[in-house]
C-alpha positions in Angstrom: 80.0 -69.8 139.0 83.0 -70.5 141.5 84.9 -68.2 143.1 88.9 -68.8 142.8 90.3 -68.1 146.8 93.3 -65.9 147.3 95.5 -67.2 149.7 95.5 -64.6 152.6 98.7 -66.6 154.5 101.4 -64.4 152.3 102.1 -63.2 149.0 101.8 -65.6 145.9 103.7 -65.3 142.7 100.2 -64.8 140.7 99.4 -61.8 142.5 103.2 -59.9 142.9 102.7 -58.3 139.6 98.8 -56.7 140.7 101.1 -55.3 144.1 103.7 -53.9 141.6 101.3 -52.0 140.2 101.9 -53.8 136.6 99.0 -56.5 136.8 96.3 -55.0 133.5 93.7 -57.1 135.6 94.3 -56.3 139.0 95.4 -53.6 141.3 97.5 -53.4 144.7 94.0 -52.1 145.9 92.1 -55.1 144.7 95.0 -57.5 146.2 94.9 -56.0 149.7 91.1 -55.7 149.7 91.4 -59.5 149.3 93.7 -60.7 151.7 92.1 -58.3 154.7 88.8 -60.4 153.9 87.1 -56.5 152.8 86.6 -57.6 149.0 85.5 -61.0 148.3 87.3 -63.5 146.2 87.6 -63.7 142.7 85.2 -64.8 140.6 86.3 -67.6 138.2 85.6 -66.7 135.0 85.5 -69.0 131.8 88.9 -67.8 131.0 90.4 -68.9 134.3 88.3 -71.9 134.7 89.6 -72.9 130.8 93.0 -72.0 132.4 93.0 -74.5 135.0 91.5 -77.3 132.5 94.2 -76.5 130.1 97.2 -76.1 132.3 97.7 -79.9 132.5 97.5 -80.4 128.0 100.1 -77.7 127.8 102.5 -78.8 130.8 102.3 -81.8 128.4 103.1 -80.3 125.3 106.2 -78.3 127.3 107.0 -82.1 128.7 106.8 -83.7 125.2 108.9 -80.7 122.7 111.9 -80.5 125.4 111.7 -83.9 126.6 111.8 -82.8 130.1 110.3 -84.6 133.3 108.1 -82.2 135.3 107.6 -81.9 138.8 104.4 -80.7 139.8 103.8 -79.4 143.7 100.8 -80.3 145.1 100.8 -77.4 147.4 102.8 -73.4 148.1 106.6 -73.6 148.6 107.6 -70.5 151.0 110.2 -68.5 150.9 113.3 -69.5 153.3 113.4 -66.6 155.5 110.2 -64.5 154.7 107.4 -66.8 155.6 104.5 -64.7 153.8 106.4 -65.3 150.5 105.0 -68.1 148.5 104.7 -69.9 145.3 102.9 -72.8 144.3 104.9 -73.3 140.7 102.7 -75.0 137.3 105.7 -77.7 137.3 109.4 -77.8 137.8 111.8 -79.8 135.0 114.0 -81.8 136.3 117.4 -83.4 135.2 116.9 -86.6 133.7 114.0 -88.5 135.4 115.2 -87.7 139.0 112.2 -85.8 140.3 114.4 -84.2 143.1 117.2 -82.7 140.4 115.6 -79.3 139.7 116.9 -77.3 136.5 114.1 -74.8 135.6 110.5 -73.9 136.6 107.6 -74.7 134.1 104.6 -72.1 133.9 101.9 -72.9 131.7 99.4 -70.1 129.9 96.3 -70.1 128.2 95.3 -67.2 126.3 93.0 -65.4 123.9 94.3 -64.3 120.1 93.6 -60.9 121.5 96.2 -60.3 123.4 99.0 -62.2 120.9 100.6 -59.2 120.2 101.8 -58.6 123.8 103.3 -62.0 123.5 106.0 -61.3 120.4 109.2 -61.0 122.1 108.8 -62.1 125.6 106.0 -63.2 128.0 104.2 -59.7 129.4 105.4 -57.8 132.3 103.1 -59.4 134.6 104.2 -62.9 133.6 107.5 -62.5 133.9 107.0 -60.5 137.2 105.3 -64.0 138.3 108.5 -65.8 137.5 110.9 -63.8 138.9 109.0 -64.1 142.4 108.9 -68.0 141.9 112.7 -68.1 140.9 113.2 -66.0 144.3 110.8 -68.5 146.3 112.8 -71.6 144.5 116.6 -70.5 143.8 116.2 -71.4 140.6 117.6 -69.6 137.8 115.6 -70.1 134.7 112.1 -70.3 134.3 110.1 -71.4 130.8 106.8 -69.8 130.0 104.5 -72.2 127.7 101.5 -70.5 126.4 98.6 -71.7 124.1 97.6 -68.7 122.3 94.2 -68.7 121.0 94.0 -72.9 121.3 96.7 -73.5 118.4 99.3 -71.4 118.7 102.3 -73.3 121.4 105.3 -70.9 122.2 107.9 -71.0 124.9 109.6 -68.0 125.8 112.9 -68.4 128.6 113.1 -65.8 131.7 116.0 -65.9 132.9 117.0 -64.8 136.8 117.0 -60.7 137.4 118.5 -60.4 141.2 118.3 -56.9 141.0 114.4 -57.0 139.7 113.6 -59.5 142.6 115.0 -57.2 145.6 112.9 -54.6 143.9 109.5 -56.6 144.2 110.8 -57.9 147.7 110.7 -54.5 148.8 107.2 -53.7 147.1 106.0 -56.7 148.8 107.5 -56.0 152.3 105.7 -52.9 152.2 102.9 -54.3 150.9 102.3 -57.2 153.5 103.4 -54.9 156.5 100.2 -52.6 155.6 98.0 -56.6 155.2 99.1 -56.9 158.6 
C-alpha cells in the first residue's frame, strides 16, 4: 500500500483541524510527529485512495448542478505573509468561464453511510475547520463542500467566511509551527 506524504514545508488546510485538536482521525501529536520526520507518513488507506479517485466524479457533479467553471491548482497556494500557511484547494469556481475570476472554493468529499449523520446540518467540524483555513490562504469568502455519501447520496453544504474563527486557528497554528521549528 502507498503511503500519502505530509507536506513538512508549512501547515496545510487538511491537517489545521488534527492541530486544533478537533480532527476524530488525527491528533496535534500525530501532525507534529509527521512534519519533524519522528512518525512516518500516512498510510493510504482504501478510503483515501477511493478519495482521491473520486474527487475528480464529484468536482464534476458540483460543476454540472451549479453550472460553475472550476479551477483546479496543480500545486499549494501560501498564505501572503505567513509563508508556512498553505492550501492546495479541490477546485475554485469561477465567474463565468474566466478561470482567473474567483467566486468561491470547491471541496469535494467522499464518505461512508456511517458517518451520514454527522453530515445533517453542515459539513463536520473538521471540514469546515479545513475551509476556513483555505478561505484565509485564498481571501475568499465562501467555500462549497460537495460530498458523496455512501456512493449515491450528493449534497452541498455552503461555509461561509468566520474572521474571528480564522485568527483563532492562526494562533493555534503559530504556536503549533514555532514548536515544528
Amino acid at each position: 500500500m502507498q503511503t500519502q506524504r505530509l507536506n513538512t514545508h508549512g501547515i496545510g488546510a487538511s491537517e489545521i483541524a488534527a492541530i486544533a485538536g478537533l480532527n476524530p482521525y488525527a491528533s496535534p501529536w500525530d501532525i507534529w510527529l509527521r512534519k519533524t520526520g519522528q512518525k512516518p507518513d500516512v498510510e493510504a488507506t482504501q478510503a483515501i485512495e477511493w478519495g482521491h479517485r473520486l474527487e475528480p466524479a464529484i468536482r464534476q457533479a458540483y460543476a454540472d448542478k451549479t453550472s460553475s467553471a472550476i479551477f483546479v491548482p496543480d500545486s499549494s497556494m501560501y498564505h501572503p505573509s505567513r509563508n508556512w500557511a498553505r492550501a492546495t484547494p479541490d477546485g475554485i469556481a469561477c465567474q463565468g468561464n474566466v478561470l482567473s475570476a474567483w467566486t468561491h472554493l470547491v471541496q469535494c468529499k467522499n464518505v461512508g453511510h456511517w458517518v451520514e449523520k454527522s453530515w445533517t446540518d453542515a459539513p463536520p467540524a473538521y471540514v469546515q475547520l479545513q475551509e476556513q483555513w483555505e478561505m484565509d490562504i485564498t481571501g475568499l469568502a465562501r467555500a462549497d463542500v460537495a460530498v458523496l455519501i455512501g456512493g449515491d447520496d450528493f449534497r452541498i453544504y455552503t461555509v461561509h467566511r468566520d474572521d474571528k474563527m480564522i485568527g483563532d486557528l492562526v494562533a493555534i497554528a503559530d504556536d503549533f509551527w514555532r514548536k515544528v521549528e
